[in-house]
C-alpha positions in Angstrom: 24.5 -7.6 18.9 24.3 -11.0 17.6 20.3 -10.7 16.7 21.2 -7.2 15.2 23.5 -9.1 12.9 21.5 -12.1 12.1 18.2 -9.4 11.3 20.7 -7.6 8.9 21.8 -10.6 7.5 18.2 -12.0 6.8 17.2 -8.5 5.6 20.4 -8.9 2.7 19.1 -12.0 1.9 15.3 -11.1 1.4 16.4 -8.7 -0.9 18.9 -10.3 -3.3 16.5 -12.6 -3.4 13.7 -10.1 -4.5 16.2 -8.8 -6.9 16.9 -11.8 -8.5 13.1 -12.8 -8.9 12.5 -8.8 -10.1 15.5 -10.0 -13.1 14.3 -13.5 -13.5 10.5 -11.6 -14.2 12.1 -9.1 -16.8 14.0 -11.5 -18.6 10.8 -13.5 -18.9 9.3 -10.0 -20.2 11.7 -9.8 -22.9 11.6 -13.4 -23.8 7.8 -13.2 -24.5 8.6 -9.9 -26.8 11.3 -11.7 -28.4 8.9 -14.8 -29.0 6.1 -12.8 -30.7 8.2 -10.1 -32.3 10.4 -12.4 -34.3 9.0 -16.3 -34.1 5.6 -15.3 -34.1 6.3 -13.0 -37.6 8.1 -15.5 -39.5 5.3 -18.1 -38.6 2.9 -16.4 -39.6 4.6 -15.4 -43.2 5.2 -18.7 -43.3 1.8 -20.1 -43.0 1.0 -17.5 -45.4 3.3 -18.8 -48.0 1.9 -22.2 -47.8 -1.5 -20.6 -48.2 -0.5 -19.1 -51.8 1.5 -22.4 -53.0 -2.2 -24.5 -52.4 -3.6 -21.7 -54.8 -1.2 -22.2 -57.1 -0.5 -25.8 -57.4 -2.8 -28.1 -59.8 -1.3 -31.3 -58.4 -3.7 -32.6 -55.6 -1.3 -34.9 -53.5 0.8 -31.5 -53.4 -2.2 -29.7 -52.1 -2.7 -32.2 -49.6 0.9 -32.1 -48.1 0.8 -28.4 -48.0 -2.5 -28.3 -46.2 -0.6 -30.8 -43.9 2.1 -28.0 -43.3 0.0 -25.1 -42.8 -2.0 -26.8 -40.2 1.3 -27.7 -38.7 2.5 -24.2 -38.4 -0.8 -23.4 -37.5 -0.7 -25.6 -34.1 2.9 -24.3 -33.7 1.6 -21.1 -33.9 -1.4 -21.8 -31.0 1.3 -23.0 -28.8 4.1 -19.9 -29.4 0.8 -17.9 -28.7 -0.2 -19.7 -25.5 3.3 -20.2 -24.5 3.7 -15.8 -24.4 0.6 -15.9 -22.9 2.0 -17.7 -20.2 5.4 -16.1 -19.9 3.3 -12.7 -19.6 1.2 -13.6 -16.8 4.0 -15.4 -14.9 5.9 -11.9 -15.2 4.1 -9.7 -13.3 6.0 -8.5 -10.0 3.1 -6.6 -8.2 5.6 -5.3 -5.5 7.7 -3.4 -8.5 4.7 -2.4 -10.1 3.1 -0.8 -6.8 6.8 0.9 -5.9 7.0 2.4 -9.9 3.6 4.0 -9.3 4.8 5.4 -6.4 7.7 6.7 -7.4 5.9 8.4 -10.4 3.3 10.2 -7.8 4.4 13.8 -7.3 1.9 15.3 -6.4 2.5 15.3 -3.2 4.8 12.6 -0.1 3.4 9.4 -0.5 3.9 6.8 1.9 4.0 2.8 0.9 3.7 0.1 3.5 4.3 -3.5 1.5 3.4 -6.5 3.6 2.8 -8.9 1.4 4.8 -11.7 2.3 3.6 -14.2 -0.9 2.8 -13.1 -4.2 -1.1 -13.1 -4.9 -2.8 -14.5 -8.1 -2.4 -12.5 -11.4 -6.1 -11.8 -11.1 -5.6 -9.9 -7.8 -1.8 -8.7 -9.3 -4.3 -6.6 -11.8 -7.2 -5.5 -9.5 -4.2 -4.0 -7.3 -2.5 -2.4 -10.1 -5.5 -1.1 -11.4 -7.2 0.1 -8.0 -3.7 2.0 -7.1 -3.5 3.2 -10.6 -6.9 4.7 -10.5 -6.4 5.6 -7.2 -3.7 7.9 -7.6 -5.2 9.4 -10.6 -8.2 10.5 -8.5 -6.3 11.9 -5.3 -4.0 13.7 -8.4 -7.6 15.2 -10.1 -9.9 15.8 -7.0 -7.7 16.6 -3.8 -5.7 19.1 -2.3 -3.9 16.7 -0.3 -0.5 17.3 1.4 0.2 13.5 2.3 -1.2 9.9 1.0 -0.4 6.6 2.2 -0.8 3.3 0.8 -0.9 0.0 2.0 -1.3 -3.4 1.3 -1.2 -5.9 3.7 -2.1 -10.2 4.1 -3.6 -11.7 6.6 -5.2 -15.8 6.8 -8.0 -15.2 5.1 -7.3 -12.1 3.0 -5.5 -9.6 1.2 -5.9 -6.0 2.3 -5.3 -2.8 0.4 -5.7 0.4 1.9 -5.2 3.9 0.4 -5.9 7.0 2.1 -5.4 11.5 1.9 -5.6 13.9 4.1 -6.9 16.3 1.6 -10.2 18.4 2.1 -12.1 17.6 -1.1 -12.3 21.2 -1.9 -11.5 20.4 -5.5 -14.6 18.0 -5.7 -14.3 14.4 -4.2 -14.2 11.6 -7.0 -18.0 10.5 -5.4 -20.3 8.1 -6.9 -18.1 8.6 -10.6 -16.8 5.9 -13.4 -13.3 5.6 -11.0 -15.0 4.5 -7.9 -17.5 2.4 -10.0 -14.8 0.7 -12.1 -12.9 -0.1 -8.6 -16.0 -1.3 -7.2 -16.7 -3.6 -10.3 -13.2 -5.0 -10.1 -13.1 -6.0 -6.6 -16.8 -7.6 -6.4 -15.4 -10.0 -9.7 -12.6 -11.3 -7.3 -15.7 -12.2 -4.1 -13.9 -8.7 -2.2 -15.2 -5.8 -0.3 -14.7 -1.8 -1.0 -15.2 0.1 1.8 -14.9 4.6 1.1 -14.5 7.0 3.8 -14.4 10.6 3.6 -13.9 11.5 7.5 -10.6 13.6 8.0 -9.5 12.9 4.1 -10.3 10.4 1.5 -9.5 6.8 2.0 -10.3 3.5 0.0 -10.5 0.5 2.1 -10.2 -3.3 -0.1 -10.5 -6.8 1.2 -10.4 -9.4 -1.3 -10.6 -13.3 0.3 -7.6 -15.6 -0.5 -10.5 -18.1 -1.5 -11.5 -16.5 -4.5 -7.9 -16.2 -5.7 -7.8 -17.2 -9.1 -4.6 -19.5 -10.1 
């Protein structure tokens, strides 16, 4: 009774912690939007104005200060840019990502086994994203599946994504085409390995090394 309790315990706390990370990400979200929507704009109309008052002016030592201030609202500018850049990156959740696809597959009961216990690089965030995306899209176009599962799991060395149909191809496999090809591409840029099967359904198999993990 008392490991029963302490599991349940530890399973509350694993997930207010992943929903205050999800909230902490979203407010970064908006944050970046806010920062380019409205700080980037008037910036930019700024630097603009300064621009016009150099044309304008006759007095040199005027021009001179004004170039001064554009180029200072210039680097202001590269560093409200590279600053959204990094709020951006920093706010990708893949877990939420790979649960709103998911939930947004109708086609048929779709299965998701998560066990990813750390967060992987943004590089491999994307691939994931992309790969389940595309994925998805393909069992949706080609298959007459009744069931799909999908699942990506971590072991030492390497992250694992795995996503599989039962489906009979009768409505023409995906094969050699621009999906598998564009999967294919994406996980041989990250040093990984795609593996397709076609026994008993359709199923992509993806292992892409911790090692190549970009930061």
């Amino acid at each position: 009774m008392a490991m029963l309790l302490r599991q349940k315990n530890r399973e509350l706390i694993e997930k207010q912690d992943y929903e205050i990370r999800l909230a902490t990400l979203n407010e970064r979200g908006r944050i970046a939007r806010e920062i380019h929507d409205h700080v980037g704009h008037l910036l930019s109309r700024s630097i603009l104005q300064v621009g016009a008052l150099m044309v304008t002016t006759t007095d040199e030592q005027e021009r001179q200060s004004l170039s001064v201030v554009r180029d200072t609202l210039a680097q202001a500018m590269d560093s409200i840019r590279a600053s959204v850049h990094d709020l951006h990156d920093e706010s990708i959740d893949l877990r939420a990502q790979v649960e709103a696809l998911v939930r947004e597959f109708t086609f048929c009961p779709i299965r998701l086994d998560y066990g990813l216990e750390l967060e992987p690089g943004k590089d491999i965030a994307y691939c994931f994203i992309a790969i389940v995306k595309e994925g998805l899209n393909n069992i949706i176009r080609h298959s007459n599946a009744t069931q799909v599962t999908l699942a990506l799991l971590e072991h030492p060395a390497l992250y694992q994504l795995v996503l599989q149909d039962n489906g009979s191809g009768l409505n023409g496999e995906p094969g050699e085409g621009l999906g598998l090809r564009s999967i294919a591409d994406r996980v041989g840029a990250l040093g990984g390995q795609l593996v397709v099967e076609r026994t008993g359904g359709f199923r992509l198999f993806i292992s892409i090394p911790k090692k190549e993990e970009a930061a």
